[in-house]
Each structure stands twice: as C-alpha cells, then as structure tokens.
PAGU-82219 format. One record per residue (C-alpha): residue in three letters; x, y, z. Coordinates in nm, 3 decimals. Example, Ala and Ser with C-alpha at 12.3 -4.5 7.8 and 13.67 -1.06 7.14 Angstrom:
# residues 2
<site code="ALA" px="1.230" py="-0.450" pz="0.780"/>
<site code="SER" px="1.367" py="-0.106" pz="0.714"/>
END
This chain:
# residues 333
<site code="UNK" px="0.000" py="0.000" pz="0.000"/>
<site code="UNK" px="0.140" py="0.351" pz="-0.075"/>
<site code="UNK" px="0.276" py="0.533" pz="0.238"/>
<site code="UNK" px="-0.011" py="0.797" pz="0.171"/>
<site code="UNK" px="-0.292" py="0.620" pz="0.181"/>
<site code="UNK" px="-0.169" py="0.436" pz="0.525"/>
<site code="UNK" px="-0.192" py="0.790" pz="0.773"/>
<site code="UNK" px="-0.604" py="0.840" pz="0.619"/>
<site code="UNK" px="-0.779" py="1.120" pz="0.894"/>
<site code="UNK" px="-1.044" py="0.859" pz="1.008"/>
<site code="UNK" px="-0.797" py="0.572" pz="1.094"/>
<site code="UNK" px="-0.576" py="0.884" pz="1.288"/>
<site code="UNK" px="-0.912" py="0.969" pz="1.494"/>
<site code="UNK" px="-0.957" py="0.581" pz="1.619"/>
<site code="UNK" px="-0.612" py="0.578" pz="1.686"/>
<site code="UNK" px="-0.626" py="0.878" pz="1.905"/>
<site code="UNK" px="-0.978" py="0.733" pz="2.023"/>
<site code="UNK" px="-0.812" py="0.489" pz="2.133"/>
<site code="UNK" px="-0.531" py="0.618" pz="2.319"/>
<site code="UNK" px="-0.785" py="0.862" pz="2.456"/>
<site code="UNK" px="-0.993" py="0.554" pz="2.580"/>
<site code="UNK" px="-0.730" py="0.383" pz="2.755"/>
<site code="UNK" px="-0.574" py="0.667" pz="2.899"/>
<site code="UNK" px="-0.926" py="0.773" pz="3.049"/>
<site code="UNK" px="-0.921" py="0.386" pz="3.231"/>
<site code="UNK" px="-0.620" py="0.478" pz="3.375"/>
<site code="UNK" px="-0.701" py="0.842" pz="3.504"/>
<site code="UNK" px="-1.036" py="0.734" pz="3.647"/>
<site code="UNK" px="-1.073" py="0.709" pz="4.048"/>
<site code="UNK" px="-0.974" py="0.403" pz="4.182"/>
<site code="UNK" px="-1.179" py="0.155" pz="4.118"/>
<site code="UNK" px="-1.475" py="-0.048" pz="4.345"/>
<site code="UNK" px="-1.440" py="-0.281" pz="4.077"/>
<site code="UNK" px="-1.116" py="-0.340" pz="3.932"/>
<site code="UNK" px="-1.163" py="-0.701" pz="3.757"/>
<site code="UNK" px="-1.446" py="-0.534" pz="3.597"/>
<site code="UNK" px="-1.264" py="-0.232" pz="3.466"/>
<site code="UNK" px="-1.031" py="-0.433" pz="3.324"/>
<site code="UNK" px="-1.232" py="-0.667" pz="3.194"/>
<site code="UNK" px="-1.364" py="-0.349" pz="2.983"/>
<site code="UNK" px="-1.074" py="-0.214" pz="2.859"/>
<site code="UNK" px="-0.970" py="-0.533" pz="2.746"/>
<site code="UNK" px="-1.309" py="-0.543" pz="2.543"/>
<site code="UNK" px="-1.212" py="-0.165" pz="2.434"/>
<site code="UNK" px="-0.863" py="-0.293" pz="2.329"/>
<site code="UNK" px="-1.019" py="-0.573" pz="2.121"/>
<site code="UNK" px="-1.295" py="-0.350" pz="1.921"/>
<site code="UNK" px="-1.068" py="-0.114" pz="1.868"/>
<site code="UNK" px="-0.776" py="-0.318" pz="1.699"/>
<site code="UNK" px="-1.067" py="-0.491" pz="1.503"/>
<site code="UNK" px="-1.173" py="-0.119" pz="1.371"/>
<site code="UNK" px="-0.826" py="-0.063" pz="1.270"/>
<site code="UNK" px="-0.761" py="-0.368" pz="1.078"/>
<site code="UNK" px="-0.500" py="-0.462" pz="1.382"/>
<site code="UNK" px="-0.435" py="-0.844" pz="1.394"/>
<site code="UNK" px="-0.184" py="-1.046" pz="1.508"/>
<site code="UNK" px="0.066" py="-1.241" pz="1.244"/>
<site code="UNK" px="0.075" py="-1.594" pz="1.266"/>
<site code="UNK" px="0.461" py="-1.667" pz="1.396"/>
<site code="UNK" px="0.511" py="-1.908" pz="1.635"/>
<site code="UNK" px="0.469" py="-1.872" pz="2.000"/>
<site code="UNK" px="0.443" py="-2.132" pz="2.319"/>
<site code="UNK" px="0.334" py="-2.029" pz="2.658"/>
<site code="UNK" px="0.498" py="-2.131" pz="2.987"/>
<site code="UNK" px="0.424" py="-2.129" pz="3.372"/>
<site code="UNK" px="0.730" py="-1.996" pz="3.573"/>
<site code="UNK" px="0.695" py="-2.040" pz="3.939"/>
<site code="UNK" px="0.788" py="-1.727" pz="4.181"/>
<site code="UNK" px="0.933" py="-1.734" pz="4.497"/>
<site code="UNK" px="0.685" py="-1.643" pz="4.770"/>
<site code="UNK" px="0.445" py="-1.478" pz="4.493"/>
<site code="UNK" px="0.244" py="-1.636" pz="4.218"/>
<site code="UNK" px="0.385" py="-1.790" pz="3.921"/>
<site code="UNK" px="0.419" py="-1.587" pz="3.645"/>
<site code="UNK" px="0.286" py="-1.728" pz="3.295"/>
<site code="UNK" px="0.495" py="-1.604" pz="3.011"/>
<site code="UNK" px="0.472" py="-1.628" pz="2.605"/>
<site code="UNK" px="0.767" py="-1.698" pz="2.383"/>
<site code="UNK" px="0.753" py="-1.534" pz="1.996"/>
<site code="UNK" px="0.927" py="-1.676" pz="1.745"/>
<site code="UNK" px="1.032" py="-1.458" pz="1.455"/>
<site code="UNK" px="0.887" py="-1.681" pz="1.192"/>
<site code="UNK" px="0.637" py="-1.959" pz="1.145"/>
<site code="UNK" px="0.784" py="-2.236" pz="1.343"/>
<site code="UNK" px="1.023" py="-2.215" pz="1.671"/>
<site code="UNK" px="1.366" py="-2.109" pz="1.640"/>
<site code="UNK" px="1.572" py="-2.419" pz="1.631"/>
<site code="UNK" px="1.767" py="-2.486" pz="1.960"/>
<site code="UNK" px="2.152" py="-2.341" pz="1.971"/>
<site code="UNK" px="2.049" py="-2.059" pz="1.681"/>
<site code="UNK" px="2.162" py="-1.815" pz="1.890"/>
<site code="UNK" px="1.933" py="-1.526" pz="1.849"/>
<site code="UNK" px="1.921" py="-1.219" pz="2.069"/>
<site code="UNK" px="1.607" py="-1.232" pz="2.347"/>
<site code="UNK" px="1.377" py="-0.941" pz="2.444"/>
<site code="UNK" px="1.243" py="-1.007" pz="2.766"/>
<site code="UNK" px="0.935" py="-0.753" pz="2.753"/>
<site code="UNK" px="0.678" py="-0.654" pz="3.000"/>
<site code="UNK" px="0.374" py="-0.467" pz="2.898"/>
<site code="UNK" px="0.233" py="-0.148" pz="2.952"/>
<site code="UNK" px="-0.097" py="-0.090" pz="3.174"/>
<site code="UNK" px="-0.018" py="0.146" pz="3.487"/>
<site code="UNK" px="0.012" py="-0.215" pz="3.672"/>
<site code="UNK" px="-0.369" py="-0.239" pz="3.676"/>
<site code="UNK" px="-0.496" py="-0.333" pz="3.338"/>
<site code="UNK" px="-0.363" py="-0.500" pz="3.007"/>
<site code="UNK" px="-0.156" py="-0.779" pz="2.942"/>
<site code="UNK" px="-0.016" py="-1.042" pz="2.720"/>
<site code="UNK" px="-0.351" py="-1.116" pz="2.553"/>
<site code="UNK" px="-0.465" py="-0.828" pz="2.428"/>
<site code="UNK" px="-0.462" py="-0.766" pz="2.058"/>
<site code="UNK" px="-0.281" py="-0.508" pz="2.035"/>
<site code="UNK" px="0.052" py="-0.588" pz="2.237"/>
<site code="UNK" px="0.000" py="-0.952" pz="2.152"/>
<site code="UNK" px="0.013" py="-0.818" pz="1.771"/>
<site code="UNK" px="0.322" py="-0.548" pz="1.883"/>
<site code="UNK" px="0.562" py="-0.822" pz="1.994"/>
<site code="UNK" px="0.457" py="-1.056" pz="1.683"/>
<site code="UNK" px="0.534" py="-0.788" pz="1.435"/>
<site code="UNK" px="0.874" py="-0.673" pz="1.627"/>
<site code="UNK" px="1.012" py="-1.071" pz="1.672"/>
<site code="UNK" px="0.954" py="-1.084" pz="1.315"/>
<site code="UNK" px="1.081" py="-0.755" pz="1.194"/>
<site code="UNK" px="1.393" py="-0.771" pz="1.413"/>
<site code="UNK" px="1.461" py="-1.112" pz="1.416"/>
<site code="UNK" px="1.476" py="-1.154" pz="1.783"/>
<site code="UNK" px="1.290" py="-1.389" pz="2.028"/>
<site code="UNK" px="1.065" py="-1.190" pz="2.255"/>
<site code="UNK" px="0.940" py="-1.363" pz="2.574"/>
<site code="UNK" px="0.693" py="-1.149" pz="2.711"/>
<site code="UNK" px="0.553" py="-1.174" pz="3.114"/>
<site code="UNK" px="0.185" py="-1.158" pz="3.200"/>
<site code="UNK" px="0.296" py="-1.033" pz="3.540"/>
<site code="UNK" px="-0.030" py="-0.959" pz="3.786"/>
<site code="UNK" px="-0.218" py="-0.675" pz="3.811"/>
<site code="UNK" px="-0.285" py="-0.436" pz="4.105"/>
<site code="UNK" px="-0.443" py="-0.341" pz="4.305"/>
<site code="UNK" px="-0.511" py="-0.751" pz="4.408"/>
<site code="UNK" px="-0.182" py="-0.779" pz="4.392"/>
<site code="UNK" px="0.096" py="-0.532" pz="4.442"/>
<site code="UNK" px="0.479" py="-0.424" pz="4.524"/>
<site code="UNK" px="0.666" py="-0.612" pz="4.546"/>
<site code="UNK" px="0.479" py="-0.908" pz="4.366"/>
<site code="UNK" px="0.541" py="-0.744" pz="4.009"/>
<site code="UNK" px="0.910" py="-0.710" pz="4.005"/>
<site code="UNK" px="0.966" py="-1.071" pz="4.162"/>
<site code="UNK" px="0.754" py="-1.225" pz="3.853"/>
<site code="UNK" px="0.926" py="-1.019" pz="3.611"/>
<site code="UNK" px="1.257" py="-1.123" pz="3.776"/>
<site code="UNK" px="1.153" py="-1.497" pz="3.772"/>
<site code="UNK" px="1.039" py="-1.437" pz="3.421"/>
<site code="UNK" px="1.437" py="-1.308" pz="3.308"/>
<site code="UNK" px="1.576" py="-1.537" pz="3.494"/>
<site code="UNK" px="1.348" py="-1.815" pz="3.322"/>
<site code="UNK" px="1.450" py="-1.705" pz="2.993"/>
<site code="UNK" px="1.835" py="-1.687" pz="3.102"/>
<site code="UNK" px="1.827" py="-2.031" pz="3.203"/>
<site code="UNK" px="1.640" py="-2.160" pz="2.884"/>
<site code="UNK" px="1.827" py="-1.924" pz="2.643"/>
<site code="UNK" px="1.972" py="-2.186" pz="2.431"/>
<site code="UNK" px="1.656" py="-2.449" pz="2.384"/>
<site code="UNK" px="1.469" py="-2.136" pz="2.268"/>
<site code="UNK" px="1.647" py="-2.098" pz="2.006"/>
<site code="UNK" px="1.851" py="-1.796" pz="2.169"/>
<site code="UNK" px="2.183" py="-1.677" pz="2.316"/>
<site code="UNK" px="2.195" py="-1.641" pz="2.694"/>
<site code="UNK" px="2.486" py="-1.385" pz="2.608"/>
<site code="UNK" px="2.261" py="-1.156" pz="2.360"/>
<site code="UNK" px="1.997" py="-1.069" pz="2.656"/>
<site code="UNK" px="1.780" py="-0.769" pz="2.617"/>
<site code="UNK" px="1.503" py="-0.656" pz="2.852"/>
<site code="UNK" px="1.219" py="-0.414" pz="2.814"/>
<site code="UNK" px="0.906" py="-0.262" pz="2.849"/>
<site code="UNK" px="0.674" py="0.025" pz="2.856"/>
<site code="UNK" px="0.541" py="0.251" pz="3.068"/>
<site code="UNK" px="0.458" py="0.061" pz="3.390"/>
<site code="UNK" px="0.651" py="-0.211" pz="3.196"/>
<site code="UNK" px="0.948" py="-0.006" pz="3.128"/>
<site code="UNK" px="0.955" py="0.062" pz="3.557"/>
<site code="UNK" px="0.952" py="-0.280" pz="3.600"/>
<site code="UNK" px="1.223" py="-0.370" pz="3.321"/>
<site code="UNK" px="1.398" py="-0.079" pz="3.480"/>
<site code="UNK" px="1.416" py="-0.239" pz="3.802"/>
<site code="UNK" px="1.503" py="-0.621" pz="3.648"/>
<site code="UNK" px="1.833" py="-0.452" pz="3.548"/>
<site code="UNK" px="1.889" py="-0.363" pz="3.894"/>
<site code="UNK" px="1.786" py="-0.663" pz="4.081"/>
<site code="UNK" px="1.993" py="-0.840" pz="3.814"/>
<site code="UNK" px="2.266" py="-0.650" pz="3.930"/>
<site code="UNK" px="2.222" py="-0.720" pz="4.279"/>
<site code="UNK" px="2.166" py="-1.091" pz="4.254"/>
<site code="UNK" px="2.323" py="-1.240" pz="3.954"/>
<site code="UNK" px="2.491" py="-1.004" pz="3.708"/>
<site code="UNK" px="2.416" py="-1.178" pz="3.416"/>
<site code="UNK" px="2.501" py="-0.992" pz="3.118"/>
<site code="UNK" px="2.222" py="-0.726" pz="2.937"/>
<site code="UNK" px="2.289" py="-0.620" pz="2.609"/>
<site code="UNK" px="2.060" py="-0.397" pz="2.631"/>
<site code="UNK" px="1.739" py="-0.195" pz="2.834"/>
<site code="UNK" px="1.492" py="-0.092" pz="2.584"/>
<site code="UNK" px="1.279" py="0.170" pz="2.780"/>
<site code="UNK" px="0.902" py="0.328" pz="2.604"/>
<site code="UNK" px="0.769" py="0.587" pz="2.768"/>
<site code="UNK" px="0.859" py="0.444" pz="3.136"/>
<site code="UNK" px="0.760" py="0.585" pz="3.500"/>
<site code="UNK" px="1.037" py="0.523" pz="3.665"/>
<site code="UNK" px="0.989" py="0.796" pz="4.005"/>
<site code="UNK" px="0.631" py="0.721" pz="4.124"/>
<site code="UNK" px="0.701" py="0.929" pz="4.384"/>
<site code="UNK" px="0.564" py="1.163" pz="4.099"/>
<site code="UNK" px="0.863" py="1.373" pz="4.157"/>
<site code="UNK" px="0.960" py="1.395" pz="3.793"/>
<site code="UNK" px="0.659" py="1.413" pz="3.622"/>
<site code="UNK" px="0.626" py="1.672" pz="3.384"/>
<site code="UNK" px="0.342" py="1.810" pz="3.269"/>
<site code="UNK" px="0.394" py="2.113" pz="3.050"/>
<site code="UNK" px="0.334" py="1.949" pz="2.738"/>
<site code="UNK" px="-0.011" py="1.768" pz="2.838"/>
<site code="UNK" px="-0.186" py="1.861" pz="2.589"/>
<site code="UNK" px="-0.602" py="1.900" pz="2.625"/>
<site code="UNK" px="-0.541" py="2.190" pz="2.878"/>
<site code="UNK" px="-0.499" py="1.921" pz="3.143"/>
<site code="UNK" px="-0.395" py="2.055" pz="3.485"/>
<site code="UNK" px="-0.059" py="1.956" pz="3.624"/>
<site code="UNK" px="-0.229" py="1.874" pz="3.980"/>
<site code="UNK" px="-0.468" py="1.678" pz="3.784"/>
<site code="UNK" px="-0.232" py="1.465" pz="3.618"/>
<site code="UNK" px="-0.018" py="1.432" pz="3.918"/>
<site code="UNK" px="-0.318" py="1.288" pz="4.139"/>
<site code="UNK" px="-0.430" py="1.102" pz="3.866"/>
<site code="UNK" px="-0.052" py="0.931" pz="3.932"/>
<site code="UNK" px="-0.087" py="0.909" pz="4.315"/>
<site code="UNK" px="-0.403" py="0.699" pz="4.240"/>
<site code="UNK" px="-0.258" py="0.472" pz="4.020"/>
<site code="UNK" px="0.058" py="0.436" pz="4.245"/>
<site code="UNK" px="-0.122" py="0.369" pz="4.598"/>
<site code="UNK" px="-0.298" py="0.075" pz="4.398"/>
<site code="UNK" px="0.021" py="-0.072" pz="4.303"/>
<site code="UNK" px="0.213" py="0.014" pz="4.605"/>
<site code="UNK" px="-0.039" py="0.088" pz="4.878"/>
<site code="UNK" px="-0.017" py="0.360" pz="5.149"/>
<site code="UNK" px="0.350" py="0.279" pz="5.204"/>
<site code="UNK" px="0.541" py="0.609" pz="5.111"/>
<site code="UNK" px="0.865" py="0.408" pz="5.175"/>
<site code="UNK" px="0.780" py="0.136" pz="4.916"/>
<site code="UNK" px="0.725" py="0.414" pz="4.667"/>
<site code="UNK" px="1.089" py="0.508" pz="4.735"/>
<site code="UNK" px="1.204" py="0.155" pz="4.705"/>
<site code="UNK" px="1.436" py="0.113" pz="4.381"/>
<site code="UNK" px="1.255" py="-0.185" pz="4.229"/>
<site code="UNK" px="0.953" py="0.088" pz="4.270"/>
<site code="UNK" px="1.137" py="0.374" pz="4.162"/>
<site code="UNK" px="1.405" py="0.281" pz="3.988"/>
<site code="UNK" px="1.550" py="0.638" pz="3.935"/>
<site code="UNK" px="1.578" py="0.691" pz="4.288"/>
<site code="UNK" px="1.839" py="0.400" pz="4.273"/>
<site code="UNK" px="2.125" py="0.512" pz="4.527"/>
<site code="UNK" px="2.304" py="0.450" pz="4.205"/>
<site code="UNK" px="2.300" py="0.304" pz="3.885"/>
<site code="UNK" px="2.681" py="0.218" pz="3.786"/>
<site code="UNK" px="2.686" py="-0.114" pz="3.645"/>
<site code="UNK" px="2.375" py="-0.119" pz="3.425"/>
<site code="UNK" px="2.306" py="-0.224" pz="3.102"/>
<site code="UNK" px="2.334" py="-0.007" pz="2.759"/>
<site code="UNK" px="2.007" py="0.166" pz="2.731"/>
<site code="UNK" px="1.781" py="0.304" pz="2.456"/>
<site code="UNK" px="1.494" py="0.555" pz="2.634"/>
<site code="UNK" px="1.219" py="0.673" pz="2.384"/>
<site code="UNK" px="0.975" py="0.924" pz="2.516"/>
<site code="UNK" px="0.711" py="1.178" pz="2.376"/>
<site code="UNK" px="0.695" py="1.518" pz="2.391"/>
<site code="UNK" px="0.304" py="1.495" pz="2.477"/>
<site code="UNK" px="0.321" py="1.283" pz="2.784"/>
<site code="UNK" px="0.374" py="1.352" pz="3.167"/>
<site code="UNK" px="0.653" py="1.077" pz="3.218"/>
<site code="UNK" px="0.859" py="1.222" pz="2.972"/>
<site code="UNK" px="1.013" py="1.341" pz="3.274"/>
<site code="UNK" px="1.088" py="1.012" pz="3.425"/>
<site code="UNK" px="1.273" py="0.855" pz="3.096"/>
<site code="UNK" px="1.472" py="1.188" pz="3.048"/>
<site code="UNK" px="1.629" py="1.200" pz="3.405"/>
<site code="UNK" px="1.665" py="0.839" pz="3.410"/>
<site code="UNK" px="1.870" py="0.923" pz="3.092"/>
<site code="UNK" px="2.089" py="1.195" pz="3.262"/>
<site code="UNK" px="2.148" py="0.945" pz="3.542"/>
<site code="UNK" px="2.227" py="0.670" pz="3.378"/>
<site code="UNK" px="2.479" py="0.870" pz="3.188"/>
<site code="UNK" px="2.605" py="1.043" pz="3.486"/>
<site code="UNK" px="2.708" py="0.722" pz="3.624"/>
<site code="UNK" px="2.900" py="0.588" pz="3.309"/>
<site code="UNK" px="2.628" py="0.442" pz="3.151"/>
<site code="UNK" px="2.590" py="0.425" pz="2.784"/>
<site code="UNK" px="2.288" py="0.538" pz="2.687"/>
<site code="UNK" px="2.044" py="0.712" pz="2.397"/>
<site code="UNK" px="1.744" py="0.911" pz="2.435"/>
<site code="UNK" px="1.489" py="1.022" pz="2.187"/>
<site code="UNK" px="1.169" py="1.253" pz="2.253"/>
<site code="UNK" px="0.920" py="1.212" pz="1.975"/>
<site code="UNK" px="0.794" py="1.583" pz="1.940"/>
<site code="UNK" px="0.428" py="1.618" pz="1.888"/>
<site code="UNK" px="0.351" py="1.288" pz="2.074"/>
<site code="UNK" px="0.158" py="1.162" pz="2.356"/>
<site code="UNK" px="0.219" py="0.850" pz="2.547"/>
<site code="UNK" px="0.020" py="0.615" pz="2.379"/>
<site code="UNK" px="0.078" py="0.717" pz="2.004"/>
<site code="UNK" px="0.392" py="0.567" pz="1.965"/>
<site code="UNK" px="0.252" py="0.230" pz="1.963"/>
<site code="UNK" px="-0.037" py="0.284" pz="1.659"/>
<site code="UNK" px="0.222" py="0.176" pz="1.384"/>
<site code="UNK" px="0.078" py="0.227" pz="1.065"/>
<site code="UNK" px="-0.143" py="0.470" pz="1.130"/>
<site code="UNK" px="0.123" py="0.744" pz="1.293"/>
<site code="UNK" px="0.404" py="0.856" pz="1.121"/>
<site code="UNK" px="0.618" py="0.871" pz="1.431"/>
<site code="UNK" px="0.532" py="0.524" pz="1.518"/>
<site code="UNK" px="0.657" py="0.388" pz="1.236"/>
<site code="UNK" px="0.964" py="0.589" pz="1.294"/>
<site code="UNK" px="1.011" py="0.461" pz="1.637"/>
<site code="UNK" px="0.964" py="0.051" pz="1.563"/>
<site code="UNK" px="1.203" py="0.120" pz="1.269"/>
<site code="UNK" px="1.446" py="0.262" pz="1.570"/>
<site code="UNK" px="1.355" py="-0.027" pz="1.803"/>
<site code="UNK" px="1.362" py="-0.275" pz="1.523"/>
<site code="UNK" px="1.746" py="-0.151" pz="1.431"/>
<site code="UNK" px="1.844" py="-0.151" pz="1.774"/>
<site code="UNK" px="1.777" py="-0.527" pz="1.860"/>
<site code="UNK" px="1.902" py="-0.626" pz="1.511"/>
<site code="UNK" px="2.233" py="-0.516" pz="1.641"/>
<site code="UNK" px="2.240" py="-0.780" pz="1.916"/>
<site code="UNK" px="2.220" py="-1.028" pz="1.628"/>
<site code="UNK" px="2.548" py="-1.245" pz="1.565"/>
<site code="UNK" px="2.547" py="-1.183" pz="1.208"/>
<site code="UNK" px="2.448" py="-0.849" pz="1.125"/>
END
C-alpha cells in the first residue's frame, strides 16, 4: 500500500480514540471494581484493533508457567520470529518484555501488544518472551518485580533451547513495563549479574514518587495537579499507602542510590506525555554514572501514540528505531 494512503484522517481519529480511551481507564478514580474495569478495557482494546484492521501475524509462540518465589507464578509467552520455533543453539538475541498498563490493566492477551511483539520478533529477528505479570491493586509491590525477575531469569536459564543466546539478553518494556524492566536490570545487578545487552525503555515511569513528572506538554489543557493525582491513584494501587515502598528502587528505579553497572540503554519518550520526565532523568542518570545510553523525545507525541504503527508517522519511525536496535544484538548483522 502507498505510504499515503496508510496515515487516512479517520484511521488517525480511532487511533487517538483509542489512546484517549485507555488513557481515560487509567485516570479514572480508583476503582470499586477493578476485575471489571479491566475486563472493559480489554473489550475496548479488542474493538478497537478490530476497527483498525490490527491483527496479530501468525509466527510461532508457546506459553509457559514460571513459578515465583513467595508470589504467584508468572505465565509467560515466547515469539518466534517466523512460522515455526527457532531451532535450539540458533543463537538469536532475546527481548524479555513486560507490557504497559499502569500495573492495573492489560496484558499479554490483548490484541494489540500480543500483535506489537509478533510484528517486532519478526521484523527484528529476535525472540521476545513477554511476562503476563499480575495486576494491582489484588496484587501489588513487590509481587510485580519478583515475577518479572523470575520471568528473566526463566528465559536466562532456557536461552539456548529457545532458540537464543543467553549472552545476547535484552530486557524491556513500557510505561509501567518499562519501571519494572527498569528495576530487572537492577535486581539483576544485585543478585546475579548476568550480562544485558541492552534496556529498551518506552515511555517508562520510573519515580512514582511523581517527583519527575512533567506536565507542561499535556496537551487538552490538562492541569498539572490533575495529572499528578491522577498518578498518586494509580501508584497507591500498586504500592499501597507505604510512602517508603514508593521510594524503594525496584519501585522507583531512578531513585536508585546508584545506577553504575547497568546495562546499555535506549529511552524513547514523547513530547506529549507527563513521564517524559521520568525517561529523560533516568537518561541523565544513567549517563552520569558511566552508563551508555540514547534518548529520543518524539515531538508532537503523547504516550500512547507511539505504539499505533501504521497509522502514525512517528510510530513507524520509532519501531524502525527499536527494530534496528535489537538487530544489532544479532550475531550476524
């Protein structure tokens, strides 16, 4: 299809319909009901990927049950870049992703991140194993960051029969994936120091402590106080009432007492979007402590857009970025 006829006005207004949906499921008060919110924005998710002609390719995938310590397992899905598994000892690069969903709604099976890691496994030629880690508030801190630990380690250990390398070992996520994926590179530090070759970060809170949030470029004449409470509600379900565990670095992974010895990172965030803050100190921090690192602020963007490839132009942009980035990792390119 010509590049013109992809960006057509009505497919940009469900796309920002969209984002506009999800983002209101997120800002709303916290919930008496939060199965059943969930429950609709996964139905949102689903009619709105069918209205945009969003559906996932068929590559290969197989789901697994990883057990956590003291938490509950964690069930995780390995992509395949083409139509059957990769064969064991190939030694492709692995993206171990975890979604976006402000901890309390999304996951693994919807359509549209079930179609995003198809079509980026494929593109980059990369194995993605991606974590359905538990949403708050019925379960929270630390439950999150000890699945999505268990997960990495899972896919560390099983590197090689999937098809992978455990020495070409990425990890990533968005948003209130990208905090968690954020804080497996510091637990991994901690406890194992297994090597990352990289820490892809989209859009990521990283401080919910709110303390870096950054408003000015909200657009819809948003309030900063607004979009600041709208964070405090989101982080008391995930954390509680504990102001401490907010602080905590696997909660807040920029308030790290440091961050020497981390992985390479790639930090993407948009202009349009209140954690920009977050992703753009982490970004100075990293660097300060010797870190190498690349950040990128999509101008005009809002924290959701980034993700409607083929309908945005800067979407498209931004998996061509990703896509390049994890084809590095690859033995042979």
């Amino acid at each position: 299809m010509p590049r013109g006829s992809r960006y057509r006005r009505p497919m940009l207004d469900r796309a920002v319909a969209a984002h506009e949906a999800r983002t209101a499921a997120l800002l709303a008060p916290e919930p008496k009901d939060p199965a059943g919110r969930r429950r609709v924005a996964g139905e949102n998710d689903t009619a709105v990927s069918a209205a945009l002609g969003i559906s996932p390719l068929g590559t290969a995938t197989a789901e697994h049950t990883v057990p956590v310590a003291g938490h509950p397992d964690v069930r995780v899905r390995v992509y395949w870049p083409g139509p059957e598994p990769t064969p064991r000892g190939a030694g492709l690069p692995i993206l171990v992703y975890f979604y976006g969903g402000g901890f309390t709604i999304a996951g693994i099976d919807w359509v549209s991140w079930d179609a995003r890691f198809r079509e980026r496994a494929r593109d980059a030629g990369v194995i993605i194993v991606a974590a359905d880690y538990a949403h708050a508030p019925e379960q929270r801190f630390p439950t999150q960051p000890e699945q999505c630990w268990s997960a990495w380690e899972w896919a560390w250990a099983h590197a090689q029969e999937l098809g992978g390398s455990a020495d070409r070992l990425a990890v990533g996520g968005a948003s209130s994936g990208g905090d968690l994926a954020a804080a497996v590179t510091l637990m991994n530090r901690d406890r194992a120091a297994h090597p990352i070759a990289l820490q892809l970060l989209e859009n990521p809170a990283l401080d919910l402590t709110i303390g870096h949030a950054d408003a000015r470029g909200v657009s819809a004449g948003m309030p900063g106080v607004i979009v600041r409470k709208a964070g405090r509600v989101l982080v008391r379900q995930y954390v509680g009432d504990d102001a401490k565990a907010a602080r905590d670095p696997y909660a807040s992974p920029l308030l790290a007492d440091s961050h020497a010895g981390l992985p390479p990172a790639l930090i993407i965030t948009s202009e349009l979007d209140p954690l920009r803050g977050d992703g753009e100190a982490y970004a100075r921090a990293l660097s300060d402590a010797g870190v190498d690192v690349t950040a990128v602020r999509f101008v005009g963007q809002t924290h959701g857009s980034l993700g409607a490839t083929g309908f945005v132009p800067a979407a498209d942009v931004a998996h061509r970025l990703i896509v390049t980035e994890l084809r590095r990792l690859r033995a042979d390119s």
